[in-house]
N, C-alpha and C positions, 0 to 999 in steps of 0.2 A: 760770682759773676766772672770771675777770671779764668774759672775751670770752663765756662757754656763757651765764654770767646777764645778760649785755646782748642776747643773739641769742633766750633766752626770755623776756623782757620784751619784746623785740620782737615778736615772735613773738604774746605774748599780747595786745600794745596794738593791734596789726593784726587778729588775730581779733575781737577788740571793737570797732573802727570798724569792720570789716567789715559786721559783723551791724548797726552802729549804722545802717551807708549802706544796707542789703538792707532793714531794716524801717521807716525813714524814707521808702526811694523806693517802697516798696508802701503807703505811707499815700496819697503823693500821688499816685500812678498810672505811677511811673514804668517798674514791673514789672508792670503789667498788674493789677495791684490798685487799690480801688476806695475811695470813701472809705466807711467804715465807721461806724455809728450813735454808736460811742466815739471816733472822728477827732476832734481839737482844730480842724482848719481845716473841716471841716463841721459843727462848732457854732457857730464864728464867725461863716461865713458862709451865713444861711440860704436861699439859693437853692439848691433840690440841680442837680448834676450828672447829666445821663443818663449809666448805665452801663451798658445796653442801647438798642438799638435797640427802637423800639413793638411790640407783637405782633402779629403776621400777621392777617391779616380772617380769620373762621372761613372753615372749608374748607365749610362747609354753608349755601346762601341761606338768609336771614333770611325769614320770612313778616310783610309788616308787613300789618295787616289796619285797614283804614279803614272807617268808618263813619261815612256820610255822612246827615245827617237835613235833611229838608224839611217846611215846615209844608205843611200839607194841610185844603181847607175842609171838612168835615164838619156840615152844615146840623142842629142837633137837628130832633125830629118835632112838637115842637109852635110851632116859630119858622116853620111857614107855607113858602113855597116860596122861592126862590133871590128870586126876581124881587120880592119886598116883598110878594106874593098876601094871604092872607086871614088873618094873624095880626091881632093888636091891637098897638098902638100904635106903635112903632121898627120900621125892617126891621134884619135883616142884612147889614153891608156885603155886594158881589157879591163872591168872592175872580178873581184873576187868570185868566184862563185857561190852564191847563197842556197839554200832551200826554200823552196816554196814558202809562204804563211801559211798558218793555218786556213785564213780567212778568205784562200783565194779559192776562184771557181776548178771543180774537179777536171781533169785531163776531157777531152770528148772523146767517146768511145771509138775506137779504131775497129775499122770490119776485119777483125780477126777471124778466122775458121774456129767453129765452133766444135768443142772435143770430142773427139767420137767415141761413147758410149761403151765402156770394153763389154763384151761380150758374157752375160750371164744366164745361166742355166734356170727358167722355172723352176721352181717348186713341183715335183712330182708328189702322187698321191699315194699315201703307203696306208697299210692296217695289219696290226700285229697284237699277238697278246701274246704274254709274259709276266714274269714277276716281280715287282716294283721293289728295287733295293735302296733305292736313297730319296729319298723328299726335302727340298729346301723351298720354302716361300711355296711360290707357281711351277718351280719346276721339280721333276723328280726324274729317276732313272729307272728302264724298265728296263732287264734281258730277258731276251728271247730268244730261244734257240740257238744257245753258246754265245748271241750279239747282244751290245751295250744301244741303249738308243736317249738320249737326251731327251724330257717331252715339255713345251711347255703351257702352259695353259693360259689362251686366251682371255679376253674378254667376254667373249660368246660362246665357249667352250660349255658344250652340256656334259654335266657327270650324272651317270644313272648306277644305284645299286648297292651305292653307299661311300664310305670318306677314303681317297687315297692316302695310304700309309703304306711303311715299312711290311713284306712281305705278302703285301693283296695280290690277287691276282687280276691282272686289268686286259681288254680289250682295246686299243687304242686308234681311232680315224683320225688323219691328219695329212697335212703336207711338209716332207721334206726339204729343208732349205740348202745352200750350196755347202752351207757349213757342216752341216749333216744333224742339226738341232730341227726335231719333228714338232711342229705346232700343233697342238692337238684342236681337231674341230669338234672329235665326242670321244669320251672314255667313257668305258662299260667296266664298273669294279664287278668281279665276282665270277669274272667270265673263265673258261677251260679251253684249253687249248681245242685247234678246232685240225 
């Protein structure tokens, strides 16, 4: 009988430290517990401990809204003009000179003379055939008769007789511009000098 009440005094002295080491190591953090506002060592010591990590930035931008102010000279009406003009006595300091806002109304148009148009040359109408030496994209080069001519092909431009390439022989209608690049209005591949 002495052995059964030595093995539940044990028994119960182990249950009791038990609980004593489980609620001791959750005061300090040992279990993952925190110190709590009735903790003896967090009244002791008043620097708290983080027990979380900060809170996450809001999920939603902040609208931070500035308002920015500037002085601005506003001359009254009977202080005479900017320049010290025809008040009595003191003038007005002149304030700084600013730039316009953005937000103000644009200048009114001044009846300026409107610019005279320099002078250019129409488009004359040329046709020429030759032998197509260089092709990029829409345009290509054709010599003709010892001359280089720039050609380039419209939108509307009809080609009859087959594909512009490197040494075709072409027929070319079109208008010469100032710069001397020939728009083509019809290319005839295949054509012979005439």
């Amino acid at each position: 009988m002495k052995r059964r009440a030595a093995l539940a005094l044990a028994l119960c002295l182990t249950t009791i430290v038990g609980f004593f080491i489980v609620g001791y190591g959750k005061q300090i953090g040992f279990f993952g517990g925190g110190s709590g506002p009735g903790d003896a060592s967090a009244q002791a010591d008043p620097t708290p401990e983080p027990t979380q990590p900060p809170p996450a930035a809001p999920v939603e931008p902040q609208v931070i809204e500035q308002y920015v102010y500037r002085d601005v000279y506003v001359p009254s009406p009977d202080s005479g003009t900017a320049s010290g003009g025809a008040g009595g006595g003191t003038s007005a300091p002149k304030p700084p000179k600013e730039a316009e806002p953005i937000t103000a109304k644009p200048p009114a148009p001044t009846a300026a003379p409107a610019p005279q148009p320099t002078p250019q040359t129409a488009p004359k109408s040329v046709e020429f055939t030759g032998e197509v030496t260089a092709v990029s994209g829409s345009t290509f080069t054709v010599e003709s008769h010892s001359k280089l001519f720039t050609v380039t092909l419209a939108r509307d431009t009809t080609v009859h007789g087959g594909s512009i390439e490197v040494g075709a022989r072409v027929k070319v209608h079109g208008y010469q511009g100032a710069d001397g690049v020939v728009t083509a209005s019809e290319v005839e591949v295949g054509e012979d000098d005439d």
